[in-house]
N, C-alpha and C positions, 0 to 999 in steps of 0.2 A: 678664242673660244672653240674648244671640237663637242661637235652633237655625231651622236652614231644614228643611223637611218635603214630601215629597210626598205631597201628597191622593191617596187610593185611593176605591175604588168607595162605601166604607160611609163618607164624609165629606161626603155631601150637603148636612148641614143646614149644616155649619163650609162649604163653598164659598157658600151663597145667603148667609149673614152676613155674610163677609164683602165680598163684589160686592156685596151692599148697601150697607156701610158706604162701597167704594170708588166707586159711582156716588153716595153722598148728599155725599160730599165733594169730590168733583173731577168735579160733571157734563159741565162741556164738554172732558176728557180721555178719552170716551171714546165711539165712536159709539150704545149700548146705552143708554137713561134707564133710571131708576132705575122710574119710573110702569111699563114693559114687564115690567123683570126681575121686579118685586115681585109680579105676579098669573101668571108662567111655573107652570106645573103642574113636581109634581117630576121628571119624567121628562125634563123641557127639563133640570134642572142632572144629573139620571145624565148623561143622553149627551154634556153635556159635558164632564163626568171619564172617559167612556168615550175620548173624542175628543183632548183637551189636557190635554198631562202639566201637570199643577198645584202649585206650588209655594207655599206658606204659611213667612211669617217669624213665627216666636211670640216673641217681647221679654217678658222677666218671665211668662211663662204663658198670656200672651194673643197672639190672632191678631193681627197690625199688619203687613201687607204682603201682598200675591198677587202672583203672574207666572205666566203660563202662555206656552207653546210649542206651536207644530203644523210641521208638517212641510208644503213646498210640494207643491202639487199636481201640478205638472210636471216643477221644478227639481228633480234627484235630489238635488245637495248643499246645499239651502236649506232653511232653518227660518227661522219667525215670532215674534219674541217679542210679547206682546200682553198686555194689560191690566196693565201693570205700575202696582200702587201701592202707596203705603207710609203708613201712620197719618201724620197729623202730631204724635201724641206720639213718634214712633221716627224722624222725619226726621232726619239730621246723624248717625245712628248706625253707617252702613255696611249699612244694610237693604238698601237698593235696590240697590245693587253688589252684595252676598249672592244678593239674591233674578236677577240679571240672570247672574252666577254659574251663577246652577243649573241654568240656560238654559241656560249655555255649555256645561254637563258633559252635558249633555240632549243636545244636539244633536252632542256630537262620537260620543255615545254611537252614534247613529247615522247616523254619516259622512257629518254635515256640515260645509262647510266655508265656510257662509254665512250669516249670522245677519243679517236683514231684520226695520226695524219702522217702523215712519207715530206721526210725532207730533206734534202741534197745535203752529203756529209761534206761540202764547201760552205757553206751558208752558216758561217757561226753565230752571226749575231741572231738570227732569229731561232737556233738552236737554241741559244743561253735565255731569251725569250719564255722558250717553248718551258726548259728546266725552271727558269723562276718561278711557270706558272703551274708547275708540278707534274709537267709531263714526264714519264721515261723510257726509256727506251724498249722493244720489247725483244728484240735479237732478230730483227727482220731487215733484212736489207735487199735490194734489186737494185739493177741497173736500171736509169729512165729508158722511156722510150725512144729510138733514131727521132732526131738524131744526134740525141745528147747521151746516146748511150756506156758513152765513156763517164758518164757522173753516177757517181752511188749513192743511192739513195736510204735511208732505214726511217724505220715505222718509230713511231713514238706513240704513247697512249695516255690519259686522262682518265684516271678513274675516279668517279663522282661518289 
């Protein structure tokens, strides 16, 4: 059985577990190492449940997926999807579409009507993901941040 959840303020210790798991498994998927996150004090992971609505796929009773969202800084009708990952015991199961989902009801929640997200041009599978679920590409590409600056990255977009 998977239920998608959004993390609330008292869900601290379940958000650093599982960003752990998701940077000890897919490091060059995401600008953040795993060395940084693990010694953040806990006040770094409150403000970011205070900050990025969070969403948790549990498969059989356990965590196996996160996605969170934030709202553009400028753009009125743009939101971020970010950190999306998914166990690879629950890969092939409709997690990550779930969990990109949630995102979607997240951000229409408040009217928006553009859904933006940067993803490593190595990371096919959740590229082909991102395309099934009608993203494209927009001609934007950067390198990450050091120290995975050797990976390029390009922007993909949702429009609602």
């Amino acid at each position: 059985m998977i239920t998608f959840q959004r993390l609330n303020a008292g869900d601290v210790e379940r958000l650093r577990q599982i960003r752990l798991l998701a940077l000890k498994d897919a490091p060059d998927a995401f600008s953040t190492t795993f060395q940084d996150a693990f010694v953040w004090p806990r006040d770094s992971w409150v403000r970011q449940l205070q900050k990025l609505p969070t969403f948790v796929a549990v498969v059989d009773g356990a965590d196996s997926g996160m996605v969170r969202g934030a709202l553009h800084s400028e753009k009125i009708n743009e939101a971020y999807l970010l950190s999306l990952w998914v166990a690879p015991h629950a890969r092939g199961q409709g997690v990550g579409q779930g969990l990109i989902n949630a995102v979607i009801d997240w951000m229409r929640s408040e009217g928006c009507q553009r859904l933006v997200l940067d993803v490593g041009e190595h990371n096919a599978g959740v590229i082909a993901l991102y395309q099934r679920m009608g993203f494209k590409p927009t001609g934007i590409t950067k390198p990450m941040p050091p120290p995975r600056e050797h990976i390029l990255e390009f922007e993909m977009a949702l429009e609602l």
